[in-house]
Biopython code that builds the backbone (N, CA, C, O; Angstrom):
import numpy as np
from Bio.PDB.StructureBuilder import StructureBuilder

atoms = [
    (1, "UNK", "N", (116.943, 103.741, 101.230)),
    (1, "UNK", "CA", (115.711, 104.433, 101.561)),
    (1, "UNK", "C", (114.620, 104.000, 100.586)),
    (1, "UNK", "O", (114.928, 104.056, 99.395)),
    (2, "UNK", "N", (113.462, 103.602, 100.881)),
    (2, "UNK", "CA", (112.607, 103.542, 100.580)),
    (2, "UNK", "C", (111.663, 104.313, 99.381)),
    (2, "UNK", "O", (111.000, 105.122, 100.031)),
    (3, "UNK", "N", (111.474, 104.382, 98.663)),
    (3, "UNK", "CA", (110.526, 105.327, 97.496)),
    (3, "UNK", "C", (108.872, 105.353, 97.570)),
    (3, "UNK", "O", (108.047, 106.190, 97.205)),
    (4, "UNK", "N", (108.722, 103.634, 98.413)),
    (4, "UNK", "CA", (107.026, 103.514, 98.224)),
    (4, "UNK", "C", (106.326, 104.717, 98.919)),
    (4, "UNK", "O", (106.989, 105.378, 99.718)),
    (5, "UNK", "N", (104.860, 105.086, 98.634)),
    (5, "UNK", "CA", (103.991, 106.042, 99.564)),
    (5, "UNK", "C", (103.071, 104.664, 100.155)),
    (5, "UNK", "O", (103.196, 103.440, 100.114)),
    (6, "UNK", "N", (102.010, 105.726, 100.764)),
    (6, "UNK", "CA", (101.189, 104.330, 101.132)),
    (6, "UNK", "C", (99.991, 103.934, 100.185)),
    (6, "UNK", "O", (99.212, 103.056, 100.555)),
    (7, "UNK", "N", (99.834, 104.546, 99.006)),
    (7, "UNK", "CA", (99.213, 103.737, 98.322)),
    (7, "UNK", "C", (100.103, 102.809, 97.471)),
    (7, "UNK", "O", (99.501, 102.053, 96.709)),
    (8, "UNK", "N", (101.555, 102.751, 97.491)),
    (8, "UNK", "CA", (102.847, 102.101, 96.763)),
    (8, "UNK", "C", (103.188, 101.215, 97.765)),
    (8, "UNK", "O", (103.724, 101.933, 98.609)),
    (9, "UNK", "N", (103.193, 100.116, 98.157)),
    (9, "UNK", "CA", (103.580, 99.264, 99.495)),
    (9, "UNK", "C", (105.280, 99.093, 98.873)),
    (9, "UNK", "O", (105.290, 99.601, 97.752)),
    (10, "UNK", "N", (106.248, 98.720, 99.125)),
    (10, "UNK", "CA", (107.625, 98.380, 99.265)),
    (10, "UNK", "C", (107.092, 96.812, 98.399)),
    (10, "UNK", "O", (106.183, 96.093, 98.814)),
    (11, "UNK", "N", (107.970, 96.530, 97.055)),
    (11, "UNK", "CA", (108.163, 95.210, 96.632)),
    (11, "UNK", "C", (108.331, 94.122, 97.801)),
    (11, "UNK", "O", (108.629, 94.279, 98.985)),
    (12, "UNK", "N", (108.083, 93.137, 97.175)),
    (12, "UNK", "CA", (108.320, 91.908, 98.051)),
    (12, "UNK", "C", (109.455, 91.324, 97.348)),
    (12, "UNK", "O", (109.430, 91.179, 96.126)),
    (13, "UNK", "N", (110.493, 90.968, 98.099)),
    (13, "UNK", "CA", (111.540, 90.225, 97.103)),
    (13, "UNK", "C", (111.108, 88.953, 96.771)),
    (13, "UNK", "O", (110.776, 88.056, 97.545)),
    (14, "UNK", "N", (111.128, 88.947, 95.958)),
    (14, "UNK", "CA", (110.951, 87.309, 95.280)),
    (14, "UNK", "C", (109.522, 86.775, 95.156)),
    (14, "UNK", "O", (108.660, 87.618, 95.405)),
    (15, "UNK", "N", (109.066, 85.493, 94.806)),
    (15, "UNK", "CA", (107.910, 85.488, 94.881)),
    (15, "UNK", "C", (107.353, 84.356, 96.063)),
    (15, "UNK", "O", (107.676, 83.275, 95.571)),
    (16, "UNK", "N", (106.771, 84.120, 97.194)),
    (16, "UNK", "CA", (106.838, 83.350, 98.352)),
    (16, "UNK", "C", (105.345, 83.538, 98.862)),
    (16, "UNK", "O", (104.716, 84.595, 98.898)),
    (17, "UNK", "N", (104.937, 82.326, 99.232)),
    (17, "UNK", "CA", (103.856, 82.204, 99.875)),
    (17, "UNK", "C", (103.616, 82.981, 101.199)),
    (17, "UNK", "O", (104.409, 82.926, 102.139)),
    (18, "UNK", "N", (102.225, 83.863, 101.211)),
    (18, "UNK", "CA", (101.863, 84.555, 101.937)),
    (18, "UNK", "C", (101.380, 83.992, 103.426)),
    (18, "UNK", "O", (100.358, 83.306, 103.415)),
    (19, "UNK", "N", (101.871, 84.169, 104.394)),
    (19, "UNK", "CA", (101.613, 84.092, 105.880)),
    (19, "UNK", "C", (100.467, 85.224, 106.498)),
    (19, "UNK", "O", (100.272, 86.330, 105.994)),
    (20, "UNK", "N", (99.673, 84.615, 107.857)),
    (20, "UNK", "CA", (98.875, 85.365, 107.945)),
    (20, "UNK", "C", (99.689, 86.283, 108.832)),
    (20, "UNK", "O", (99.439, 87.473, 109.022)),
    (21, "UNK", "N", (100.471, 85.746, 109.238)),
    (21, "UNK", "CA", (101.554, 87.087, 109.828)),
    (21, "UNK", "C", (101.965, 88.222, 109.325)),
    (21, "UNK", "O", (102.217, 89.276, 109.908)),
    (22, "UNK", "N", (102.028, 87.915, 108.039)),
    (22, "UNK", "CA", (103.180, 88.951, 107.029)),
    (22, "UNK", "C", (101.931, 89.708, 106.589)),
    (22, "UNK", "O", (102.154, 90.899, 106.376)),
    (23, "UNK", "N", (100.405, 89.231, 106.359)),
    (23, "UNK", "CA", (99.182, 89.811, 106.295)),
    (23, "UNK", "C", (98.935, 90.773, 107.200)),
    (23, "UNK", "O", (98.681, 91.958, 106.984)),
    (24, "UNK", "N", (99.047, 90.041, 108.518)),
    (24, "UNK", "CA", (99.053, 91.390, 109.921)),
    (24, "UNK", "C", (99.400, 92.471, 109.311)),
    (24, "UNK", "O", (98.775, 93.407, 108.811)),
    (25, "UNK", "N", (101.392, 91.981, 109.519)),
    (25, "UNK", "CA", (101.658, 93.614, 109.408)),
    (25, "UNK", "C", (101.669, 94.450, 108.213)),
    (25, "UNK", "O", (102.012, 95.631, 108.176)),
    (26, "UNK", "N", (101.212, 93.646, 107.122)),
    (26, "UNK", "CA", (100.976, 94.809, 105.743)),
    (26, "UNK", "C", (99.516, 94.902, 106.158)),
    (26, "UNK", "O", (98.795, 94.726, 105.176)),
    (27, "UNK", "N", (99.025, 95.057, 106.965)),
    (27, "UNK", "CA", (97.680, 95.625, 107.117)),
    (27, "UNK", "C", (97.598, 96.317, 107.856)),
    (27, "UNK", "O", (96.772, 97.197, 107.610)),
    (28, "UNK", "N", (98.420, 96.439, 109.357)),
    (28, "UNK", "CA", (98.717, 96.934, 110.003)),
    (28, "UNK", "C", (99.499, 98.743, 109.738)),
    (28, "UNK", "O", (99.370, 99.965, 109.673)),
    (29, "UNK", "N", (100.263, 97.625, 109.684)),
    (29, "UNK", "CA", (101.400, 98.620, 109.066)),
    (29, "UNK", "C", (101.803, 99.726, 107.919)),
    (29, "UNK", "O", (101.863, 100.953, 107.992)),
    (30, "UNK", "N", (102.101, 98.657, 106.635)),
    (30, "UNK", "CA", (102.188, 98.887, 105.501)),
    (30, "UNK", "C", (101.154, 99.719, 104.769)),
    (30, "UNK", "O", (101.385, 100.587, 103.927)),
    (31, "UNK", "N", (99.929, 99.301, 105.243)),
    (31, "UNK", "CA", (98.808, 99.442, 104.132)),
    (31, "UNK", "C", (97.694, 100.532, 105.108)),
    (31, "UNK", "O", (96.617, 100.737, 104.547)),
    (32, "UNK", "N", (97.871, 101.176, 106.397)),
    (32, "UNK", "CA", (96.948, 101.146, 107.297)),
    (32, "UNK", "C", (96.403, 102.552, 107.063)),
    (32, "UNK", "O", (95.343, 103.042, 107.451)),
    (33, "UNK", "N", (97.513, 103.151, 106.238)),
    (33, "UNK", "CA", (97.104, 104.585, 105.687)),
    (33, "UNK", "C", (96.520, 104.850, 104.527)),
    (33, "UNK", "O", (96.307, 105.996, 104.129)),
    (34, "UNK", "N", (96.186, 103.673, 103.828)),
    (34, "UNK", "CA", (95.268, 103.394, 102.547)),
    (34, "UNK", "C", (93.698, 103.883, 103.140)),
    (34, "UNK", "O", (93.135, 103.525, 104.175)),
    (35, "UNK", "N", (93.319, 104.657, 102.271)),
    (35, "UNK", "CA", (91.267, 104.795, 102.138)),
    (35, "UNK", "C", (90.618, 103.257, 102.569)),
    (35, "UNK", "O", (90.700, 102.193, 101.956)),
    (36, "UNK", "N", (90.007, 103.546, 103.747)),
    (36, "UNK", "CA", (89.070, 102.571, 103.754)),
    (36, "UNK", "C", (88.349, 101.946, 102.567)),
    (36, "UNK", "O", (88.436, 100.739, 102.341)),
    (37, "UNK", "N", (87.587, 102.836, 101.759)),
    (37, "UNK", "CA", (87.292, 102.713, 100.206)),
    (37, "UNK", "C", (88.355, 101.863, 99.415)),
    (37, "UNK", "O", (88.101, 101.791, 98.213)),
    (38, "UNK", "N", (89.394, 101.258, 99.791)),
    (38, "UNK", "CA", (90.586, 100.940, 98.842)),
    (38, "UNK", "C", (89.993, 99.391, 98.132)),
    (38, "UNK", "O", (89.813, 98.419, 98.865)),
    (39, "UNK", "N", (89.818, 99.348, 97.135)),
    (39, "UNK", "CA", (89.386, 98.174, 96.573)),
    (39, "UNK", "C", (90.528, 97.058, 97.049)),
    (39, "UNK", "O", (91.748, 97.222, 97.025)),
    (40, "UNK", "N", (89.809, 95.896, 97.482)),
    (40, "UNK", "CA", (91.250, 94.702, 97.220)),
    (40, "UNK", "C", (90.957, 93.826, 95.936)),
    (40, "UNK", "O", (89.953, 93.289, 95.470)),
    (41, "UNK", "N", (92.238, 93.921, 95.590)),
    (41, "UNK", "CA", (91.310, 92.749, 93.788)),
    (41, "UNK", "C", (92.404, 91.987, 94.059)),
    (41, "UNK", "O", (93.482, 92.301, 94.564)),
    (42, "UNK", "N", (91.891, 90.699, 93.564)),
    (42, "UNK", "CA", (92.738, 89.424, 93.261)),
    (42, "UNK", "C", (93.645, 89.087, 91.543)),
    (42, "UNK", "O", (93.395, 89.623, 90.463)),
    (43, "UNK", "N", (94.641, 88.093, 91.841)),
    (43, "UNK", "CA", (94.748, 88.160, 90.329)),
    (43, "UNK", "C", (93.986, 86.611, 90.147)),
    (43, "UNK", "O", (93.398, 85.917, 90.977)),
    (44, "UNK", "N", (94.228, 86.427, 88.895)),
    (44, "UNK", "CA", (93.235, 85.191, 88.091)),
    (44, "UNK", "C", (94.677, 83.806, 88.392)),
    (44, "UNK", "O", (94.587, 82.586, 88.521)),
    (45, "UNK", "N", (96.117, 84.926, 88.409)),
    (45, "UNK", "CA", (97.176, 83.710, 88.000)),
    (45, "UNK", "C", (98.276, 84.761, 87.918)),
    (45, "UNK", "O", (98.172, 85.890, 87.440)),
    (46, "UNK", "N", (99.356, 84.191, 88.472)),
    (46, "UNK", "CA", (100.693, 84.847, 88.611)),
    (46, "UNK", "C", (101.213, 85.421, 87.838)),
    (46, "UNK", "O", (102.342, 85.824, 88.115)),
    (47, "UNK", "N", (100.581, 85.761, 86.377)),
    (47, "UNK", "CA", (101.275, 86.284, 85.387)),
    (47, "UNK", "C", (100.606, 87.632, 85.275)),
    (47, "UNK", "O", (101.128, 88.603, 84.726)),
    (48, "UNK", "N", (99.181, 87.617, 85.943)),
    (48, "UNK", "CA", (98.183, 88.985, 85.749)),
    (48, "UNK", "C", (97.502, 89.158, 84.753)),
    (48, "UNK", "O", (97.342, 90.193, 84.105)),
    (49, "UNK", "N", (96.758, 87.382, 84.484)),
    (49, "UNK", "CA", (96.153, 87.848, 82.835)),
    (49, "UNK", "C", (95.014, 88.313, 83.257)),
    (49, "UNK", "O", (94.534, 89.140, 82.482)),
    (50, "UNK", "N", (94.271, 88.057, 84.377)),
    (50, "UNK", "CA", (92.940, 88.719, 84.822)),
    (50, "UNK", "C", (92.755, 88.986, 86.330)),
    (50, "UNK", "O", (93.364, 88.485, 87.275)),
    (51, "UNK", "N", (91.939, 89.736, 86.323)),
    (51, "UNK", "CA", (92.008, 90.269, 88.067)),
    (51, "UNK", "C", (90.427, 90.429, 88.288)),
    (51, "UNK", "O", (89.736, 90.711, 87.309)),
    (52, "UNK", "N", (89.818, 90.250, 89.583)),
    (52, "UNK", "CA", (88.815, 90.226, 90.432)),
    (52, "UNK", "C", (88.682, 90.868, 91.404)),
    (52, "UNK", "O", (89.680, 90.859, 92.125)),
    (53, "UNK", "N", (87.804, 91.480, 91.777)),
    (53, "UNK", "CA", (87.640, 92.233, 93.351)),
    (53, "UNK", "C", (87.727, 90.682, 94.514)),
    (53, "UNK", "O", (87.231, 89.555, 94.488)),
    (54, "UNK", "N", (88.428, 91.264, 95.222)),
    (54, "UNK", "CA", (88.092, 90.218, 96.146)),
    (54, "UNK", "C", (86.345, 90.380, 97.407)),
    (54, "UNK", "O", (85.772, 91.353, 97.897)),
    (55, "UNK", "N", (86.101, 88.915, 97.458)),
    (55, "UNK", "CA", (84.631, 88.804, 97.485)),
    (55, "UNK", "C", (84.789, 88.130, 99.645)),
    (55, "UNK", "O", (84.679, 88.606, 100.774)),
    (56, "UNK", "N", (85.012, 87.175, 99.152)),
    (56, "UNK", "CA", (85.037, 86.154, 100.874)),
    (56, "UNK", "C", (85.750, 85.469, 101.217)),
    (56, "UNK", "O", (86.700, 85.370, 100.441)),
    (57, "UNK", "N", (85.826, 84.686, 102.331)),
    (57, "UNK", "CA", (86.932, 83.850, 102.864)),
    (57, "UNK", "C", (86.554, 82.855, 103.510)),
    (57, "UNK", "O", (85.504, 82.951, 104.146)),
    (58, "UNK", "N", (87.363, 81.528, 103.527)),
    (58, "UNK", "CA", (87.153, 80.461, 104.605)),
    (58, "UNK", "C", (87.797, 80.435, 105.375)),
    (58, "UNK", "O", (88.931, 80.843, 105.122)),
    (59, "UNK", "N", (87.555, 80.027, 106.569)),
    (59, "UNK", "CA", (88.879, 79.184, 106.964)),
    (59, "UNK", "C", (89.124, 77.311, 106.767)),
    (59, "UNK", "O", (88.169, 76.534, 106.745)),
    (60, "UNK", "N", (90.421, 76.921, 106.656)),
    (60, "UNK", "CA", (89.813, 75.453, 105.701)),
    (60, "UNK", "C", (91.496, 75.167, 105.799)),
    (60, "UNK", "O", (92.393, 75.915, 106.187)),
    (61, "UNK", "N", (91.543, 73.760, 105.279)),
    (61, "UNK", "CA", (92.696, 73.382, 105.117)),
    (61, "UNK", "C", (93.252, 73.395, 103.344)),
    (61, "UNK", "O", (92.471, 73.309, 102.397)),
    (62, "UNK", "N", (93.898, 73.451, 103.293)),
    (62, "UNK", "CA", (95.016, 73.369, 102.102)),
    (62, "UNK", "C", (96.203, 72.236, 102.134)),
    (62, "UNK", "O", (97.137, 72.100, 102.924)),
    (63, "UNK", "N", (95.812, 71.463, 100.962)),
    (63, "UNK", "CA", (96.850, 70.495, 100.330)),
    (63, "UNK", "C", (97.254, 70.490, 99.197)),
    (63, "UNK", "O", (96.476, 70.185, 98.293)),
    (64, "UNK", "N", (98.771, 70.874, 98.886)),
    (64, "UNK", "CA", (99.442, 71.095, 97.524)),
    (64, "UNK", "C", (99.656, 69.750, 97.160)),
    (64, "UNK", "O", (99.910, 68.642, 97.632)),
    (65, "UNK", "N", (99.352, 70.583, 95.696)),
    (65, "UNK", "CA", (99.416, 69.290, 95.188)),
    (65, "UNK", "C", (101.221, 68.765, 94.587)),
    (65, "UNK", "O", (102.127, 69.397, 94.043)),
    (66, "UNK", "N", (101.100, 67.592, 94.955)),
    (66, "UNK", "CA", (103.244, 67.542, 94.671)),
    (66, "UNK", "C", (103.832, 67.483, 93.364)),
    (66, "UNK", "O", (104.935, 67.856, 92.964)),
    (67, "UNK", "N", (102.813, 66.908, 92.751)),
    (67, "UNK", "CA", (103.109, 67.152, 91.319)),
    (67, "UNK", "C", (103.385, 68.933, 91.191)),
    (67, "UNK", "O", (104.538, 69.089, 90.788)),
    (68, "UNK", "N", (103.140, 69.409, 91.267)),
    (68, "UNK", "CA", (102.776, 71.351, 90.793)),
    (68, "UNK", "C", (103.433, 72.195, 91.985)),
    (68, "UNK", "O", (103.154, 73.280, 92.497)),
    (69, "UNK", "N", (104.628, 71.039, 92.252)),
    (69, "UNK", "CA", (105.982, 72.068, 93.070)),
    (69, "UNK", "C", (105.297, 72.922, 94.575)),
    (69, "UNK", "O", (105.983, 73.836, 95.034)),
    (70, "UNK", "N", (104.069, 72.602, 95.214)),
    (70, "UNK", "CA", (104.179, 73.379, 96.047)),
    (70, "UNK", "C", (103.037, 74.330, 95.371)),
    (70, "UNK", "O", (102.223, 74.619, 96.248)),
    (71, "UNK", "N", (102.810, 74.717, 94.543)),
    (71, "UNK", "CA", (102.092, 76.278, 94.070)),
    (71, "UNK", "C", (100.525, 75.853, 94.010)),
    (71, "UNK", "O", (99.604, 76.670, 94.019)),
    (72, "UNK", "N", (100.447, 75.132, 93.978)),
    (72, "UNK", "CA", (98.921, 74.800, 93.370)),
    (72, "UNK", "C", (98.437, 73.550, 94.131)),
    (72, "UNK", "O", (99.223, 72.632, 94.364)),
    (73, "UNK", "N", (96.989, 73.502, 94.566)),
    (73, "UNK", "CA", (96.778, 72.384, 95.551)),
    (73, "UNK", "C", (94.911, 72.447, 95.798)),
    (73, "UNK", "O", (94.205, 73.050, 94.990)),
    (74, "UNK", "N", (94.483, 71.922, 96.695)),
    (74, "UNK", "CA", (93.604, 71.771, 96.945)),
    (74, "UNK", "C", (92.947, 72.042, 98.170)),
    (74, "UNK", "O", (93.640, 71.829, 99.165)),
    (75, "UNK", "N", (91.554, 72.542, 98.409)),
    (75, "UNK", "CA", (91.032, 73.049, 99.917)),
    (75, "UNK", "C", (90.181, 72.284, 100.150)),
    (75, "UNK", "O", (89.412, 71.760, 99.344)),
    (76, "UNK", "N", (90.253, 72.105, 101.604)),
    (76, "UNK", "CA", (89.571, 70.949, 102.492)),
    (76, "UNK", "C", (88.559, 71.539, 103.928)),
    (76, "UNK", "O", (88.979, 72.446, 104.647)),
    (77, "UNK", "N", (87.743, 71.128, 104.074)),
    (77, "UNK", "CA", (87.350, 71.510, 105.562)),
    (77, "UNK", "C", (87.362, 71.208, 106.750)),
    (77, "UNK", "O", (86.904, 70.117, 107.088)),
    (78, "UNK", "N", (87.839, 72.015, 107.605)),
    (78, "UNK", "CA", (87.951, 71.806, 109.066)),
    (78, "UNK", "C", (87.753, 70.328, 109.344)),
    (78, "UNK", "O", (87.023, 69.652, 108.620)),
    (79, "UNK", "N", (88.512, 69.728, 110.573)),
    (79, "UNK", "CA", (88.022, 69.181, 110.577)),
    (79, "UNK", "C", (87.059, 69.040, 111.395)),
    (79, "UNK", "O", (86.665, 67.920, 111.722)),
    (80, "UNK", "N", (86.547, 70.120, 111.840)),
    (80, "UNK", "CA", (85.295, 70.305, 112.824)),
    (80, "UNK", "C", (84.142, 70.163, 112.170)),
    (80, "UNK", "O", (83.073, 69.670, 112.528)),
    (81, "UNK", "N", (84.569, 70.777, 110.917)),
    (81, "UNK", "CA", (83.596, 70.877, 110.318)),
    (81, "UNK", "C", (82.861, 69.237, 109.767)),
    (81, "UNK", "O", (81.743, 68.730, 109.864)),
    (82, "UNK", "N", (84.109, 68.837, 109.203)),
    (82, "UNK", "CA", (83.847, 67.017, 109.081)),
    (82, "UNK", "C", (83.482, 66.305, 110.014)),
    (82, "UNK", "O", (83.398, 65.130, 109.658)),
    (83, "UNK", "N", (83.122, 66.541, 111.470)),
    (83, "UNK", "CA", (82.820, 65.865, 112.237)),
    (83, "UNK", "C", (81.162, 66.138, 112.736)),
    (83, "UNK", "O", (80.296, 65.392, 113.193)),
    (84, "UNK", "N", (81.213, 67.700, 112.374)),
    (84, "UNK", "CA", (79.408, 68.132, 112.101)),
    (84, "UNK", "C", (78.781, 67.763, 111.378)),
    (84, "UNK", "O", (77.625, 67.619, 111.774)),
    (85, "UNK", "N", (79.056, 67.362, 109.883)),
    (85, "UNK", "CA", (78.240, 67.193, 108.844)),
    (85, "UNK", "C", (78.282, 65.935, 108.066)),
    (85, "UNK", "O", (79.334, 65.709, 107.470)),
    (86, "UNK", "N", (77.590, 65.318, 107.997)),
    (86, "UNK", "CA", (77.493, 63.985, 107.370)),
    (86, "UNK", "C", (77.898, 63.794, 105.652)),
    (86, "UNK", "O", (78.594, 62.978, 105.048)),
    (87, "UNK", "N", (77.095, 64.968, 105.240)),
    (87, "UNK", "CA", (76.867, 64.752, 103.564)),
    (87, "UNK", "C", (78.196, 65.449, 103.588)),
    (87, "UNK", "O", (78.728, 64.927, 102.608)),
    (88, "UNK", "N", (79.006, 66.226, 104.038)),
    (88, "UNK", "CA", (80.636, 66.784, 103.710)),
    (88, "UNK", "C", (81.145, 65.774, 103.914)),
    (88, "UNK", "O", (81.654, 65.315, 102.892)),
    (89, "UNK", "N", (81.303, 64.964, 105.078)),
    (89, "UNK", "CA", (82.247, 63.690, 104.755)),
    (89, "UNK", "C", (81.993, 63.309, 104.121)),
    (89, "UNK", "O", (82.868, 62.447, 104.205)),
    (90, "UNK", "N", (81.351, 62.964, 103.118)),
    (90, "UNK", "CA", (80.574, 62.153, 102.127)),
    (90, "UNK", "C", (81.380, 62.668, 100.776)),
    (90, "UNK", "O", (81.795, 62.004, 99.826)),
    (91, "UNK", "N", (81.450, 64.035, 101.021)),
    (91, "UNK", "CA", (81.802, 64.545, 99.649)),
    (91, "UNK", "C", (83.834, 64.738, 99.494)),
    (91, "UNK", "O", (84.671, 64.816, 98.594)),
    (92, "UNK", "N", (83.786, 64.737, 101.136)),
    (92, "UNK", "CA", (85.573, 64.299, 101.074)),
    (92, "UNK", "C", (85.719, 63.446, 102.648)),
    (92, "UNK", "O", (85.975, 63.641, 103.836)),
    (93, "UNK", "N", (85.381, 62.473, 101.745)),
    (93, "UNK", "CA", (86.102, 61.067, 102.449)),
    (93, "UNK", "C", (87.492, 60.666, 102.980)),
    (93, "UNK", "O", (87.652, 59.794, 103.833)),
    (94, "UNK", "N", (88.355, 61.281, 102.480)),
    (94, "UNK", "CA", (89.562, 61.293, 102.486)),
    (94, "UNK", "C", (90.469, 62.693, 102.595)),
    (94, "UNK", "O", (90.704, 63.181, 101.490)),
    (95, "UNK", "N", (90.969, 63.359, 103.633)),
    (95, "UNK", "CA", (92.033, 64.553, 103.538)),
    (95, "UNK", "C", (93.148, 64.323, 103.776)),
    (95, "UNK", "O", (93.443, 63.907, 104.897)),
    (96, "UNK", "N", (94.112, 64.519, 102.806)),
    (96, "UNK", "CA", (95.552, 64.426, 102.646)),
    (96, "UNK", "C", (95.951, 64.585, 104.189)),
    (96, "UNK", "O", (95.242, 65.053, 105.080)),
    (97, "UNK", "N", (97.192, 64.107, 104.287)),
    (97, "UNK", "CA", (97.994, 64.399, 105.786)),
    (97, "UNK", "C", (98.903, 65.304, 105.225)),
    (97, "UNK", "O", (99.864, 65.212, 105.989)),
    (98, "UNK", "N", (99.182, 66.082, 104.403)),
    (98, "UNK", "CA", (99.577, 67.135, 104.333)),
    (98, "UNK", "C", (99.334, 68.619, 104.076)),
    (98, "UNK", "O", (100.050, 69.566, 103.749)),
    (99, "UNK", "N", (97.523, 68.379, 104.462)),
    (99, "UNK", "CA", (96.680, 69.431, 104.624)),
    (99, "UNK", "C", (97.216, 70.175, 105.377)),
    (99, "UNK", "O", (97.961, 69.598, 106.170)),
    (100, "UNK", "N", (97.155, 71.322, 105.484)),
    (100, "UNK", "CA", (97.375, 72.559, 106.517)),
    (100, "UNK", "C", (96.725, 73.717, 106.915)),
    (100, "UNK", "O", (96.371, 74.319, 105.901)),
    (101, "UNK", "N", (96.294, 74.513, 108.279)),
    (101, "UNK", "CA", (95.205, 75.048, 108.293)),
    (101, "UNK", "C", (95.466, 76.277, 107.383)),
    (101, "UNK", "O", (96.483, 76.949, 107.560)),
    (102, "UNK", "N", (94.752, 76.522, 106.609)),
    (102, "UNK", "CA", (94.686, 78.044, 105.450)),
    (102, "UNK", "C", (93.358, 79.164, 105.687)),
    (102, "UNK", "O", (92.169, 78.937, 105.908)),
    (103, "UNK", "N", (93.904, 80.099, 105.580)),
    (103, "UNK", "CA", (92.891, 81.429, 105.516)),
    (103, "UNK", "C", (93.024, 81.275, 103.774)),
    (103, "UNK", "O", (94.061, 81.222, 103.112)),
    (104, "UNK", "N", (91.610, 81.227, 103.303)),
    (104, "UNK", "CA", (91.581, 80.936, 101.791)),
    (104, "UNK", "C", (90.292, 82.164, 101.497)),
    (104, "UNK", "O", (89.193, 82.389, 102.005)),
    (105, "UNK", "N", (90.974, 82.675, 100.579)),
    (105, "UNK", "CA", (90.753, 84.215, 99.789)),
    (105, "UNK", "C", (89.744, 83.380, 98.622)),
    (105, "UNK", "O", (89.799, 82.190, 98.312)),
    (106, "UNK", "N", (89.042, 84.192, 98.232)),
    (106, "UNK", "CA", (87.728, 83.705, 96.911)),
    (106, "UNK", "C", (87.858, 85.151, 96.312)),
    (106, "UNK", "O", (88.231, 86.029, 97.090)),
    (107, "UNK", "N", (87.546, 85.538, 94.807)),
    (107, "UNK", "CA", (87.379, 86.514, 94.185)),
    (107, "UNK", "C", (85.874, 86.425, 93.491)),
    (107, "UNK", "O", (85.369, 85.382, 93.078)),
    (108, "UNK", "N", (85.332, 87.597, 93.456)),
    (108, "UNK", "CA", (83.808, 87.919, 93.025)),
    (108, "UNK", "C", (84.061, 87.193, 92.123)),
    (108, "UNK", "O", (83.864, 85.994, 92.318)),
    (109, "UNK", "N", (84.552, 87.601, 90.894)),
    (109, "UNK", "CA", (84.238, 86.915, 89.645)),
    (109, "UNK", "C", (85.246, 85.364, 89.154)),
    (109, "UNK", "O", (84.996, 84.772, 88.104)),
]
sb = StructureBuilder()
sb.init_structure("model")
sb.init_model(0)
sb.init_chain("A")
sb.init_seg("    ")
for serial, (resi, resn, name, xyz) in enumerate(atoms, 1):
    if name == "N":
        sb.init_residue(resn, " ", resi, " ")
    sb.init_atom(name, np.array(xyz, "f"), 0.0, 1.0, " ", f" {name:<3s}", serial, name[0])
structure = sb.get_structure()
């Protein structure tokens, strides 16, 4: 049985990259009885040395980088977007083929 309330969500076992699925239903679900008012803050880095309100979002591609196991990588734009804008291709000429489409989170500070 369970202990969390709904401002306590249930641990996540382990530590694993977030899906916008698994987002659904902790938003849905999990989280749906939280105060509208509920701040969302970001952390700075997996250890929790600093934290941020969270601010905006893209949508965009993501390429890890292979050196850094998977965890850490780089964001790219659409490529719709590269096909609208001249001076963006310009500024990435080149996107990995192991880009992937990402919902990418930004923090205020």
């Amino acid at each position: 049985m369970s202990t969390s309330s709904a401002a306590e969500p249930a641990p996540v076992r382990g530590d694993q990259p977030l899906t916008l699925a698994v987002l659904r239903r902790l938003v849905g679900n999990t989280w749906a009885r939280l105060p509208g008012t509920t701040l969302v803050v970001l952390s700075t880095d997996p250890e929790g040395n600093g934290f941020s309100p969270f601010s905006t979002y893209a949508h965009a591609r993501y390429a890890p980088e292979p050196e850094a196991d998977d965890l850490r990588g780089e964001v790219y734009p659409l490529e719709s977007e590269l096909a609208r804008d001249a001076e963006l291709r310009s500024l990435f000429p080149q996107v990995p083929d192991s880009a992937v489409a990402a919902l990418v989170l930004y923090p205020l500070g």
